[in-house]
C-alpha positions in Angstrom: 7.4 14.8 23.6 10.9 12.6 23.3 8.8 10.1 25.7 6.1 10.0 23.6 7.9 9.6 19.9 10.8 7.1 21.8 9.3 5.3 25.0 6.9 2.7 23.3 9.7 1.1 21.4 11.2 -0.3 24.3 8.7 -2.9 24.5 10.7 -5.5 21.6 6.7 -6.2 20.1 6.2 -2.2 19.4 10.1 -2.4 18.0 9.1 -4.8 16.0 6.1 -3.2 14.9 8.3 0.1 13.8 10.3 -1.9 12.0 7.9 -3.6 9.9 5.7 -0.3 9.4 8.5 1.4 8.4 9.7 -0.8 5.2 6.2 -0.7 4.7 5.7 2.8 4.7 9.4 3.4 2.2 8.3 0.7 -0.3 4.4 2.0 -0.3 5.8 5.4 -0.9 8.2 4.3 -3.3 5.7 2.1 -5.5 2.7 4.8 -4.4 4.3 7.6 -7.0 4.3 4.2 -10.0 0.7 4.2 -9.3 -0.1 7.8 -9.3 1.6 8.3 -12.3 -0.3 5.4 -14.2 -3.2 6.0 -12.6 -3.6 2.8 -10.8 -5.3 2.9 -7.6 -8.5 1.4 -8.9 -6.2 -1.5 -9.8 -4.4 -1.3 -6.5 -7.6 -1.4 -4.9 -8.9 -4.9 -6.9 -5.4 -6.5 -5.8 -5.7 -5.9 -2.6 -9.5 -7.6 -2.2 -8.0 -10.4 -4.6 -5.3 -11.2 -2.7 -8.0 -11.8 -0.2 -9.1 -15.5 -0.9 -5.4 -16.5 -0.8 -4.7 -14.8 2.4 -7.7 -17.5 3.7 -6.8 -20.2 2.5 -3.4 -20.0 3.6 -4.3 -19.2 7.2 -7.0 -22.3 7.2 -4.1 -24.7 5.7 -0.9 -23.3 7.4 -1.9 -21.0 10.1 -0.1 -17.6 10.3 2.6 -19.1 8.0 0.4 -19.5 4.8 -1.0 -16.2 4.6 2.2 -14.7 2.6 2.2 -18.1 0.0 -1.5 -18.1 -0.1 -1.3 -13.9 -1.0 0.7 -14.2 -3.2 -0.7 -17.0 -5.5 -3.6 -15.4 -5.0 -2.3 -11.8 -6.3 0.0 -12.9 -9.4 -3.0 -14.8 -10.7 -5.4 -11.3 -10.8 -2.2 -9.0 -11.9 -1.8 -11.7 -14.6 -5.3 -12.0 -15.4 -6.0 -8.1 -15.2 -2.8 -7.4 -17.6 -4.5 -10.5 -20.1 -7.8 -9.1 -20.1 -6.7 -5.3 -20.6 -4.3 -6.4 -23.8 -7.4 -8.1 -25.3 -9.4 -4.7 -25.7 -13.0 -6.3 -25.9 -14.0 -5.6 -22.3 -12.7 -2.1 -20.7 -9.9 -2.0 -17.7 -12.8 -1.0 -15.2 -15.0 -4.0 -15.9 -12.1 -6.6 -15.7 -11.0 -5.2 -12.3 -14.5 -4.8 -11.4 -15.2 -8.8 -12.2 -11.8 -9.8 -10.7 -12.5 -7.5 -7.3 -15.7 -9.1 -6.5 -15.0 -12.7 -7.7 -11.7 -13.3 -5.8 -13.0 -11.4 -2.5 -16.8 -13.0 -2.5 -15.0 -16.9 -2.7 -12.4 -15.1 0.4 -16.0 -14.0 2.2 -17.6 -17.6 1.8 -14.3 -19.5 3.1 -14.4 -17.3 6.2 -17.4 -17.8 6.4 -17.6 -21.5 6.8 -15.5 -20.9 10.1 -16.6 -20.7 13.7 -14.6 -17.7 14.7 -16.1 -15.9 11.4 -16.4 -11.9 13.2 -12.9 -12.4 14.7 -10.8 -14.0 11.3 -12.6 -11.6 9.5 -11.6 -8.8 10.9 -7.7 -9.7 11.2 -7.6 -10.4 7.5 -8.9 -6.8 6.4 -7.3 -4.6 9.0 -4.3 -6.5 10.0 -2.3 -7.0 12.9 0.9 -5.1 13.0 1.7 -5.4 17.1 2.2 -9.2 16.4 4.5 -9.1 13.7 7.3 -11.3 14.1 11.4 -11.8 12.8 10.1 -13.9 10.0 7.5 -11.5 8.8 10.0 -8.7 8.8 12.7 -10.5 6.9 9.5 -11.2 4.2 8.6 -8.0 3.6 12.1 -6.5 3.9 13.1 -9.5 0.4 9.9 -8.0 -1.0 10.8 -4.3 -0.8 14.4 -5.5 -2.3 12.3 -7.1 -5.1 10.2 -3.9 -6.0 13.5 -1.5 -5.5 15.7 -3.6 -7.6 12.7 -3.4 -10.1 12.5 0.2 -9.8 16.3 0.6 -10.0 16.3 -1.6 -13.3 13.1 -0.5 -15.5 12.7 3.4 -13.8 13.1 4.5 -17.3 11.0 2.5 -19.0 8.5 2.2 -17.0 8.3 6.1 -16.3 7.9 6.0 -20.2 5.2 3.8 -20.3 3.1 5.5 -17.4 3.9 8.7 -19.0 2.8 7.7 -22.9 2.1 4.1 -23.6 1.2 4.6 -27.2 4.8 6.3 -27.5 6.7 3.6 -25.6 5.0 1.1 -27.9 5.9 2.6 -30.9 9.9 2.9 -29.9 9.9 -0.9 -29.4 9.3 -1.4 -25.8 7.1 -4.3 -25.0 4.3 -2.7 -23.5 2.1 -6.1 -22.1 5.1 -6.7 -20.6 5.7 -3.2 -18.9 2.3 -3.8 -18.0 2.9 -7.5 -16.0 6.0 -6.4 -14.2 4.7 -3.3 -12.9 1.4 -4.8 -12.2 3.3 -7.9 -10.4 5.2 -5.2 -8.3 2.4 -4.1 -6.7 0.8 -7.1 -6.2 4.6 -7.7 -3.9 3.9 -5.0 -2.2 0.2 -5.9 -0.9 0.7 -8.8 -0.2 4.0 -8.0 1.9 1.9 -5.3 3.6 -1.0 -7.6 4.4 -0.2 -8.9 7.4 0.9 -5.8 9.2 -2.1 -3.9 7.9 -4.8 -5.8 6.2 -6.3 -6.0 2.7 -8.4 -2.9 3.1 -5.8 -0.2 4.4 -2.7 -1.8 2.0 -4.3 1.2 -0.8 -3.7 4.5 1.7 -0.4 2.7 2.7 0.1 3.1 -1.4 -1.6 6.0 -2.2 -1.7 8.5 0.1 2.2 8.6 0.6 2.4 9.5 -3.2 -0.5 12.0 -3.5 0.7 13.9 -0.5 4.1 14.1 -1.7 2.8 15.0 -5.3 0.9 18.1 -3.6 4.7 19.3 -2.2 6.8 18.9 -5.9 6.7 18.4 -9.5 10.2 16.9 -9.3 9.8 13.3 -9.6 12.9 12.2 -7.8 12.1 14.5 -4.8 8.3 13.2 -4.9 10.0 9.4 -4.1 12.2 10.8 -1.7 9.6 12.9 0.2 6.9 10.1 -0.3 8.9 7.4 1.4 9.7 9.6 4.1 5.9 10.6 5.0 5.5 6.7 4.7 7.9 6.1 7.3 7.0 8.6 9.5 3.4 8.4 9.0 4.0 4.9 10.3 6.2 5.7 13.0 3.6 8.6 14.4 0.9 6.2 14.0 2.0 3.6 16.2 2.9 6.4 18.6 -0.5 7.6 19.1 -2.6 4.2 19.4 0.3 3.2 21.6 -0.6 6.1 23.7 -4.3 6.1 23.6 -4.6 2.4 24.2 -1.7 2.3 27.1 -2.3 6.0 28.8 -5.9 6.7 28.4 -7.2 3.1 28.0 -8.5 3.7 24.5 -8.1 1.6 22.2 -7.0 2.2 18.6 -6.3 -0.2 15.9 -2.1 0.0 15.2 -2.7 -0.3 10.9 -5.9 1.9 11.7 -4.1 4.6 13.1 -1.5 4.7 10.7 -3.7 5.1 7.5 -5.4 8.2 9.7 -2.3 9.8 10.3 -1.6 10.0 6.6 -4.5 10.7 5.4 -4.3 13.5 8.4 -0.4 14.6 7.0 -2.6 14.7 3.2 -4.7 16.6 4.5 -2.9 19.1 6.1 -1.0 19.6 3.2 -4.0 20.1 1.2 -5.1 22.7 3.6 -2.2 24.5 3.0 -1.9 24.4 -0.6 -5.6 26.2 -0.4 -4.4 28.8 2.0 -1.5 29.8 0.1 -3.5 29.7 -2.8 -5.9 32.3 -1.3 -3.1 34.4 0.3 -1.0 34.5 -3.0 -3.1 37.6 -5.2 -3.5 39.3 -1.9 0.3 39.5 -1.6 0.3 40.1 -5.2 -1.7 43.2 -5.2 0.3 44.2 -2.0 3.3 44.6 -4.1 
């Protein structure tokens, strides 16, 4: 068991790898409970198909270098333009993210596209490619998850108001469209930090799944961060384990960012399960008494 949680990360690539995935998984967790509380995963979801265009460009102009600069143009522009369009009130939240989610990703689809190696680009932009993450990539997502704690550290209060009562935090003076930018602008750090180790398709389970699992276990907000970012980290760190194994001692292979996601959504599950069961077994104890 110690061989199998320890041995892969002598290699310096699968180090690497755990380093990476395991910011990754404390910031998701961290910014996963923000989004829970407001109810933005539909939001996290449009960010992270947005982000998509830039993350293709970038690579076609720069290589591996401009994906982050090309994400993240790409991603302040739809947080800015999602956080204009809801403050205007004449079309709904759903059908702004629902016009910004499918614009942004089909230009993304039709620059691939126009490339020879179409199947094999393709497929590194949505599901990522944590086993080749490099010093530099580390170093940008660990400024990132500095930016979005230093955020949280600064505005928790407000914006726990906010996501808790909007209409209330607007009427004590805080500047709600504001609240709304920053906070939307967080996240979009935090995909596009996580897209290269994970793709633009599993950055939302990195986000949400962390959170919700953590929300099933306590109703104490401090200890549903805490816990979160810990099931991030070692949802990562379990994850790399097993497609390490699989695709090194039984020759089968498994996706590093693939795995991850599975093992979370595995731990959520679990924990579901066992909220049922206890559930079922709690009037039987009851009437035992």
């Amino acid at each position: 068991m110690i061989d199998f949680l320890v041995a892969p990360f002598d290699r310096p690539y699968m180090a690497r790898a755990l380093v990476e995935a395991g910011i990754l998984g404390a910031l998701c967790g961290a910014v996963g409970v923000y989004i829970l509380l407001r109810r933005l995963a539909f939001l996290t979801d449009a960010i992270t198909h947005t982000v998509f265009p830039g993350v293709v460009v970038g690579f076609l102009v720069s290589g591996r270098a401009g994906i982050v600069p090309g994400a993240l143009v790409c991603a302040v522009v739809a947080a800015a333009l999602f956080t204009t369009g809801a403050a205007t009130r004449r079309v709904n939240e759903d059908a702004t993210l629902a016009v910004l989610l499918t614009a942004f990703f089909a230009v993304g689809v039709v620059l691939v596209s126009r490339q020879r190696s179409y199947t094999a680009d393709l497929t590194a932009f949505l599901f990522g490619h944590v086993l080749t993450i490099n010093v530099t990539d580390i170093v940008v997502t660990a400024v990132v998850a500095a930016l979005a704690g230093l955020t949280l550290l600064g505005l928790g209060k407000e914006l726990l108001l906010h996501a808790f009562d909007r209409q209330w935090a607007r009427s004590v003076g805080y500047r709600v469209t504001l609240l709304d930018l920053l906070g939307n602008m967080m996240i979009a750090l935090v995909v596009v930090a996580a897209v290269q180790a994970v793709g633009t398709v599993l950055v939302i389970a990195m986000l949400v799944v962390p959170a919700a699992t953590a929300r099933l276990l306590s109703d104490r907000l401090g200890l549903i961060v805490a816990v979160a970012m810990g099931i991030g980290i070692l949802g990562s760190w379990l994850g790399l384990c097993v497609s390490y194994e699989a695709s090194v001692g039984h020759d089968v292979r498994l996706a590093a960012g693939a795995t991850i996601v599975l093992v979370l959504v595995a731990g959520y599950a679990l924990v579901l399960l066992g909220q049922a069961v206890r559930r079922a077994t709690q009037p039987t104890a009851e009437a035992q008494r």
